[in-house]
N, CA, C and O of each residue as an XYZ file, in Angstrom:
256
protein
N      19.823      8.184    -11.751
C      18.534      7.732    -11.288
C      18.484      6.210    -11.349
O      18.969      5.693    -12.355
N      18.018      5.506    -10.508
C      18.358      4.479    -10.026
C      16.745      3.554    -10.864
O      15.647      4.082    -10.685
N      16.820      2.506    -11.532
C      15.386      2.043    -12.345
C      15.017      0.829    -11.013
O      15.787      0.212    -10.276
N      13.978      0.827    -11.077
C      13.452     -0.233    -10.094
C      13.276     -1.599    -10.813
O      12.985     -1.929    -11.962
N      13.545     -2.199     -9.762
C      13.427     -3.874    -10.478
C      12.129     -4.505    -10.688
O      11.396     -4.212     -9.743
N      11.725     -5.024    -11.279
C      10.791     -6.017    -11.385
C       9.807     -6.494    -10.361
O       8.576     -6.462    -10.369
N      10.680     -6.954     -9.456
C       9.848     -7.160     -8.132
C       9.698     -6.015     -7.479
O       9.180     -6.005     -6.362
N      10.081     -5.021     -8.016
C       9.790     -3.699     -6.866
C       8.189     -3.110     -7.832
O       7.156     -2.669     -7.329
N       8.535     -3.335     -9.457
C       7.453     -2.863     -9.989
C       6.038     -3.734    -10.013
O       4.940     -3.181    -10.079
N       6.201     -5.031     -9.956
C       4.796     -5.955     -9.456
C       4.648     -5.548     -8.227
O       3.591     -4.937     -8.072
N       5.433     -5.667     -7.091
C       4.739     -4.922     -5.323
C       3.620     -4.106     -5.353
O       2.514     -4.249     -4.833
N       4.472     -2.487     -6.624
C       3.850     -1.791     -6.820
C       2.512     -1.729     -7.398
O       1.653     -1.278     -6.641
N       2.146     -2.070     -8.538
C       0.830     -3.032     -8.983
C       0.160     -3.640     -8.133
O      -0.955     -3.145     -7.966
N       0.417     -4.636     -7.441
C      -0.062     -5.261     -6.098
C      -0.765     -4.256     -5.212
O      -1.988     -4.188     -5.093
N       0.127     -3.471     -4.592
C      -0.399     -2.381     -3.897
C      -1.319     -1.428     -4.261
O      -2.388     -1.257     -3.674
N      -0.852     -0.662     -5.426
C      -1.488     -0.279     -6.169
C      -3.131     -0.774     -6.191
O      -3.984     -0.044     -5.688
N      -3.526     -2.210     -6.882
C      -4.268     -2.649     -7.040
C      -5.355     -2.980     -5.483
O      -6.546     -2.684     -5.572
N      -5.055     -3.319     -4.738
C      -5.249     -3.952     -3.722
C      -6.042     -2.409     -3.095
O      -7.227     -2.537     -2.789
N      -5.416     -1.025     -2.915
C      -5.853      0.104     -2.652
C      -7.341      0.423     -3.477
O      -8.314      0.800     -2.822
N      -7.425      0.238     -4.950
C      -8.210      0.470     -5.618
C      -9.689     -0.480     -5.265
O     -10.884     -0.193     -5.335
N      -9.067     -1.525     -4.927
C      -9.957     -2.694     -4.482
C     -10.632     -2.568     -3.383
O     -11.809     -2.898     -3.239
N      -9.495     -1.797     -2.069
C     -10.237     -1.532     -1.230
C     -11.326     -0.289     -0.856
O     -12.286     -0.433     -0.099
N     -10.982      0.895     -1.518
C     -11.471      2.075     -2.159
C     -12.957      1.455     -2.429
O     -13.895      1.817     -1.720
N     -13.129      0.552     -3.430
C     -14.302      0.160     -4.120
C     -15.091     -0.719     -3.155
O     -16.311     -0.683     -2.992
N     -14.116     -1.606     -2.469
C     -15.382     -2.291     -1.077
C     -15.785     -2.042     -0.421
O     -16.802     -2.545      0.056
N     -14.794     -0.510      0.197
C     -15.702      0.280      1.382
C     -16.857      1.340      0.757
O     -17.796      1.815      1.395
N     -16.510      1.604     -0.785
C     -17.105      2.532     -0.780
C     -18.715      1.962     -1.256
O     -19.750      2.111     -0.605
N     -18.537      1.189     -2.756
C     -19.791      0.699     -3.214
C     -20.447     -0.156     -2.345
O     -21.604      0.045     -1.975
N     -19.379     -1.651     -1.800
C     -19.923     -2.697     -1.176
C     -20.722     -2.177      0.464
O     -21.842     -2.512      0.852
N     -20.092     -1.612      0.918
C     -20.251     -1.616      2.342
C     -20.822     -0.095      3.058
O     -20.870      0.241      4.241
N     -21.236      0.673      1.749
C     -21.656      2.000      1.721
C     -21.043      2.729      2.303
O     -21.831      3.523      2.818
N     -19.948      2.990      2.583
C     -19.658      4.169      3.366
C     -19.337      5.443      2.452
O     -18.916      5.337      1.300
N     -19.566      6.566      3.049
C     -19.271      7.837      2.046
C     -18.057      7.677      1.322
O     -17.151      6.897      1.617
N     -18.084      8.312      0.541
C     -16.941      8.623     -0.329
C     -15.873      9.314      0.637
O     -14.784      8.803      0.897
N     -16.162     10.110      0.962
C     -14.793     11.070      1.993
C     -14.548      9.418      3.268
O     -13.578      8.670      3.144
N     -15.314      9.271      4.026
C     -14.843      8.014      4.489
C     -14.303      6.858      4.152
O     -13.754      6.202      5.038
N     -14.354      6.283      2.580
C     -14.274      5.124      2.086
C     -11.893      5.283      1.140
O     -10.993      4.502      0.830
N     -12.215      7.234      1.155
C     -11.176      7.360      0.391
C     -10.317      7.566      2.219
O      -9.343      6.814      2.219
N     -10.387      8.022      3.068
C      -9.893      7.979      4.317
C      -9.105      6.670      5.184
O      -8.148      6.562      5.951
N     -10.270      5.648      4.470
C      -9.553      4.335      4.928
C      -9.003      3.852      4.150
O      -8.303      2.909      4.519
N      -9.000      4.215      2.619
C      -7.783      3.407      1.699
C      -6.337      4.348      2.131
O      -5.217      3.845      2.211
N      -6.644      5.783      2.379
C      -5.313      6.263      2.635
C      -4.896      5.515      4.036
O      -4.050      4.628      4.144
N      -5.492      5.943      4.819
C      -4.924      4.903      6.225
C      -4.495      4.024      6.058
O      -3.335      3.890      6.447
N      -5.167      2.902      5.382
C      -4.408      1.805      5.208
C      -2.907      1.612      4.149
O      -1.984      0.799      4.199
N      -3.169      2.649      3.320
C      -2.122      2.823      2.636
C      -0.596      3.207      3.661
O       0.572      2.817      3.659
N      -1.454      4.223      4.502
C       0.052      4.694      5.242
C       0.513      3.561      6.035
O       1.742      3.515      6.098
N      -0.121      2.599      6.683
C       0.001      1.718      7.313
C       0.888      0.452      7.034
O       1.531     -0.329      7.735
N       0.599      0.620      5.533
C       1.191     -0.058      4.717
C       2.587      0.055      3.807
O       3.168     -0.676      3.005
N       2.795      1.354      4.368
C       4.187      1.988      3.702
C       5.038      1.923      4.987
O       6.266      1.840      4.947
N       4.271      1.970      6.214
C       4.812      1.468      7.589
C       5.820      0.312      7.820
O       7.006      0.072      8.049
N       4.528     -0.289      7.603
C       5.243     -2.084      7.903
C       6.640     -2.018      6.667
O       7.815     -1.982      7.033
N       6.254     -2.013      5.344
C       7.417     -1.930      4.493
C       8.412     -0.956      4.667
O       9.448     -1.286      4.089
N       8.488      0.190      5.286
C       9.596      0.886      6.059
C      10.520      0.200      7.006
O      11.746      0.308      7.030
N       9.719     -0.563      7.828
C      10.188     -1.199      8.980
C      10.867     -2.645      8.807
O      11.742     -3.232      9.443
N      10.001     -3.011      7.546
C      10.773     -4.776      7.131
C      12.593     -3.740      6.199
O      13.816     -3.856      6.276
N      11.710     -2.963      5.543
C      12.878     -2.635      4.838
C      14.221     -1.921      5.982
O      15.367     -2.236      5.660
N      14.153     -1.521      6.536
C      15.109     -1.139      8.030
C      15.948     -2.484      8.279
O      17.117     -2.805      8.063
N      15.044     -3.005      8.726
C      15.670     -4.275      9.662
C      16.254     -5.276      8.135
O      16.906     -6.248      8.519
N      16.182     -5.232      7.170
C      16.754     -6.156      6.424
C      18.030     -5.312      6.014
O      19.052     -5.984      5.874
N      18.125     -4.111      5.826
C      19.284     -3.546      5.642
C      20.467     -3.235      7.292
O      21.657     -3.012      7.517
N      19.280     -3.398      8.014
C      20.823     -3.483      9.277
C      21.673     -5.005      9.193
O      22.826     -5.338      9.469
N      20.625     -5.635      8.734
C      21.077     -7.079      8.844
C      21.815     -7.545      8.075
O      22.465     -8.544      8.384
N      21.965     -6.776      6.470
C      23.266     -7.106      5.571
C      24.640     -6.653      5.837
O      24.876     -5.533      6.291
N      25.457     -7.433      5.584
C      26.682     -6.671      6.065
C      27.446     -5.369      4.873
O      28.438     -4.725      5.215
């Protein structure tokens, strides 16, 4: 089993955090329901595992 590095475990935190944050602005700040407010942190979450799929792709074709 392979341990993750440092910078892979702050990302995670980051992300992590940033989800929770957004969870709480759509939901308390900007009222939207709860089933709606947890809908757009997942969306954005997947969106976000997207882009880092795709950086992570293209940086591994690019090593030799």
């Amino acid at each position: 089993m392979e341990v993750l590095s440092t910078r892979a475990k702050c990302t995670i935190a980051v992300i992590a955090v940033a989800a929770v944050t957004w969870f709480l602005v759509s939901w308390l700040v900007l009222g939207s329901p709860l089933t709606d407010a947890i809908g757009e942190t997942a969306g954005s979450l997947a969106a976000l595992m997207l882009i880092v799929s795709i950086v992570g792709t293209a940086k591994a074709t690019r090593e030799p």
